[in-house]
N, C-alpha and C positions, 0 to 999 in steps of 0.2 A: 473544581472548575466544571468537572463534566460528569454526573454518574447516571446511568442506563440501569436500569430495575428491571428484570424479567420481559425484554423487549421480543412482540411476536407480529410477524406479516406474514402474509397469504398471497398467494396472486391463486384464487381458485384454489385449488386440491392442493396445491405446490406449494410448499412452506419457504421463506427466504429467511427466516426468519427464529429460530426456535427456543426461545426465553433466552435472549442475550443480556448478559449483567456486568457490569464494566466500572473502574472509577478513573476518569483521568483527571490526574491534577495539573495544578498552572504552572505556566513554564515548561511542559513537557513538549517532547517533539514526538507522538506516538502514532503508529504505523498499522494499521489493521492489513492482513499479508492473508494473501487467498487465490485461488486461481479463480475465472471465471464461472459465476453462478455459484462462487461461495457463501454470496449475502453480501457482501462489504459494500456494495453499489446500493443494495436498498437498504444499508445500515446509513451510509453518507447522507443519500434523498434525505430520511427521516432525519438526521440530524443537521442540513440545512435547510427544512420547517419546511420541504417541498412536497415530501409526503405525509399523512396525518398516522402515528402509529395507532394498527389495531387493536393493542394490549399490551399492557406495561409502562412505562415512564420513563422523563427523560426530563434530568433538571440543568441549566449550562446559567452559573453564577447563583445558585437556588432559587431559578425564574423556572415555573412549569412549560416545557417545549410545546403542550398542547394550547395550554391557557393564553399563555404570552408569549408567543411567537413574536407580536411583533416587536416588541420589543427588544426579543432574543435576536433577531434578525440587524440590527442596530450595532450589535456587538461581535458580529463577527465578519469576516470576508471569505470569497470562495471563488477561488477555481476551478473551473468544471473539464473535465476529460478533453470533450471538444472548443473550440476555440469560439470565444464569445467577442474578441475583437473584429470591428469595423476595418477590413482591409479598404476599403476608399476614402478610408479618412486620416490625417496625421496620425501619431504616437500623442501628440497635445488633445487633438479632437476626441480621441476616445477618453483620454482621461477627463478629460475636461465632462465630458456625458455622464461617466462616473459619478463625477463631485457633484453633479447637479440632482441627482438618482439620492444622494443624501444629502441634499439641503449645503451644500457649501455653493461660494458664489463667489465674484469678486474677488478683490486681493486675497480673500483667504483662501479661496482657491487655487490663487496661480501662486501662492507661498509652499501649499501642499504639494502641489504638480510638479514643483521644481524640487522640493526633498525627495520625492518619489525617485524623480529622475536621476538624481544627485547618488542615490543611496544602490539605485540597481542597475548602474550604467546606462543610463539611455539621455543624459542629461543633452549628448551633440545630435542627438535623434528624434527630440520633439519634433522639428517640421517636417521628418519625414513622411512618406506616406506608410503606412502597417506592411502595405502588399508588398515592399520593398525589403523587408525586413526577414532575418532568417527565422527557422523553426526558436531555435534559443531567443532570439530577442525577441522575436513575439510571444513567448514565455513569458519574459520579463513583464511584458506591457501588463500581461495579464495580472503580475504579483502586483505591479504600481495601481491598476484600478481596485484590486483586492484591498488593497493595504493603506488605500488613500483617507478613510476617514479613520484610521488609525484603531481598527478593532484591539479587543485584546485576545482573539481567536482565528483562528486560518483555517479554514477546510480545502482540501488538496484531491482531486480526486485522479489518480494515476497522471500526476505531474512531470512525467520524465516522456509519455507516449509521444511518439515520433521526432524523439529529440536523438541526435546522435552523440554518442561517449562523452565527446568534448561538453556538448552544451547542458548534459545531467549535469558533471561536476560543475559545472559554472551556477548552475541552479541552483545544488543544493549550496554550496560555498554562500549563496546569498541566504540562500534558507536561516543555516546555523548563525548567519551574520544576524538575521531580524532577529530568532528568536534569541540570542543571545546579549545581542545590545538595546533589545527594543520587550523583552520579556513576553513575546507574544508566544501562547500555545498555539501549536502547530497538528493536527490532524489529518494522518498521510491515510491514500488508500492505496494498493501497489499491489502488482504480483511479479514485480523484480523485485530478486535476491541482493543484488546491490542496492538498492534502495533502502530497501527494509533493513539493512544493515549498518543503514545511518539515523536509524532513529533510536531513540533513549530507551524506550519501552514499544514492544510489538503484541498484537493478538494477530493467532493462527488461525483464520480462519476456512471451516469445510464446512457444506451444506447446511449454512445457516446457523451454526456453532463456534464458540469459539473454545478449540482444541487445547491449547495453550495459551500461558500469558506470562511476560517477565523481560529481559533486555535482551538484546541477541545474542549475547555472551554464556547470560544461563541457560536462556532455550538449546543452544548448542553444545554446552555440558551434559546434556539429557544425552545426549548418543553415546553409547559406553568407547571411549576413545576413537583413532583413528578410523577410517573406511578405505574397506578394501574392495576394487572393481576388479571381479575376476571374469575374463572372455573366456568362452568356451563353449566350443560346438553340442554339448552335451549340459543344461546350466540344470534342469530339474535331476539329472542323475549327480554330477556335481555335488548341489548342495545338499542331498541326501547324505550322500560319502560324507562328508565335513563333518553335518550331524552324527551320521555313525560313527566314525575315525576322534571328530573333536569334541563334538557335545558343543557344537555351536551352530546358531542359525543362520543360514544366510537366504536373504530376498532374491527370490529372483526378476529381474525388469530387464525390459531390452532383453531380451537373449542374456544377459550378464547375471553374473552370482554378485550378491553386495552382503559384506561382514563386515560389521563392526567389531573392533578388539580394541582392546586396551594395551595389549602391546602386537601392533599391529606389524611393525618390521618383520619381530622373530617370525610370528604366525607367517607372514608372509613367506620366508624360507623353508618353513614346514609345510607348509601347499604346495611349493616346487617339489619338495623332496620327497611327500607323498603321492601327488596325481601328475607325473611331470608329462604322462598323454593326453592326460585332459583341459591342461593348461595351454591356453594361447598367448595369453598376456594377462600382468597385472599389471593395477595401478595404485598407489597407496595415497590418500589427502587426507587434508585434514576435515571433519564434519561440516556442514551447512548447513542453511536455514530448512532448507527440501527435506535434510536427511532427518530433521525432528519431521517436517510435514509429514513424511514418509513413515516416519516408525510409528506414529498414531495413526495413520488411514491404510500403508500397504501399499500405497500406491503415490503414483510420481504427477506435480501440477496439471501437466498436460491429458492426463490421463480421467482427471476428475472436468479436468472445460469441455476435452469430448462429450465424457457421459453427462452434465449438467446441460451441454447443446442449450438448443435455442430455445427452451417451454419457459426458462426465465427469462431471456431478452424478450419473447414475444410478450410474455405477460406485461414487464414491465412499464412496454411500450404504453400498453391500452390502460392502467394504474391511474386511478381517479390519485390529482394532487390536490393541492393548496395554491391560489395565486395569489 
């Protein structure tokens, strides 16, 4: 469906971009997972034909991204971060604008309009007006004019933002519905952990790299068992002692010592029984998606948006496109 060849961009001095190489095939529901100014924002642009890549290649159905765009554009639908619906107009009028954007018209437009609606709940909410509508079902609206000339591709870009608990599950529940009775690939961009943990296949993305690649299940076998958050007033002396005492390493973040073990209970009882003044509290879970981000970079999401700041948003901003 989708394969990226030694894909590279620039904004100036500032690389987003640093030979990314990818295959995704059809039918997949796959998640690019990164904190802010990881690349995954000007990985989506390039691969919704909005920005021209610098170097490298991009083939979606073995059409060239560069060459035939527009073509390529034809075959897929997109959601963008920010909201591209008309709030002064119906849930109809916007779709309706849609359908005209690719050549439908007439009955065969208002045949479309009504499966749209039919398929993603909004069917008693065509004459409403948008601005009436909540964050989730202006969601919605957005999938119906995405999905209205029936691509066989979806580009998503942080699709859950400003939705509350309830209306992600509602979202994706539609998601797995399209992609599963409608076979369309799906292309998430996301730096929520629950999110990314509903996709088939994830890339890890940090500074324009991508760290890892595989399902959420095996990416999260990469952490050698359970994780242990240990509190403590003392975290770089701590994890020293561990090291000298156990011959095991623990990161230290937040103030906290973090060990992974393979049999993390016992270990657990053996860190009381050896440091029980320098223990404040532990906590034992099970690994996540952060805890592979983390054992490749050292460091925790937040900690990479910080230092990445603003020299890629501003770039991005000023980024000759494609119209």
């Amino acid at each position: 469906m989708i394969t990226i060849d030694n894909l590279k961009f620039s904004y100036g001095a500032k690389q987003a971009l640093k030979g990314v190489s990818l295959r995704v095939g059809k039918g997949e529901v796959f998640g690019f997972l990164g904190p802010n100014g990881s690349g995954k924002t000007t990985l989506f642009r390039i691969l919704a034909t909005l920005m021209v890549p610098q170097s490298g290649t991009v083939t979606v159905d073995g059409l060239d991204l560069e060459r035939d765009y527009r073509k390529i554009r034809s075959r897929f639908g997109v959601v963008f971060q920010s909201p591209s619906v008309d709030d002064k107009l119906t849930v109809f009028e916007n779709i309706r604008h849609q359908g005209h954007l690719y050549g439908l018209w007439g009955k065969t437009l208002k045949i479309r309009a009504a499966e749209m609606a039919e398929k993603l709940g909004l069917e008693n909410r065509l004459g409403e007006r948008v601005d009436s509508l909540s964050g989730g079902l202006k969601r919605r609206v957005e999938l119906a004019k995405g999905l209205l000339h029936r691509p066989g591709l979806l580009l998503l870009d942080e699709p859950s933002t400003g939705l509350d608990p309830g209306a992600r599950l509602d979202l994706w529940k539609y998601l797995k519905e399209i992609n599963q009775h409608e076979a369309i690939t799906i292309l998430v961009t996301t730096h929520w952990m629950e999110e990314a943990e509903r996709c088939s296949r994830l890339a890890v993305m940090s500074h324009g790299e991508i760290l890892r690649e595989g399902t959420p299940e095996d990416l999260k076998k990469e952490v050698r068992g359970d994780v242990l958050v240990i509190q403590t007033d003392a975290p770089e002396d701590l994890a020293g002692r561990i090291r000298q005492q156990f011959h095991y390493e623990g990161r230290v973040m937040e103030g906290a010592v973090h060990v992974e073990h393979g049999n993390a209970a016992s270990f657990l009882t053996d860190l009381v029984r050896t440091f029980p003044e320098l223990i404040r509290s532990i906590t034992l879970r099970k690994p996540t998606l952060e805890d592979v981000f983390v054992r490749h970079t050292g460091h925790r999401f937040w900690q990479e948006e910080k230092a990445a700041g603003a020299g890629i948003k501003t770039a991005e901003k000023s980024a000759a496109g494609r119209h």
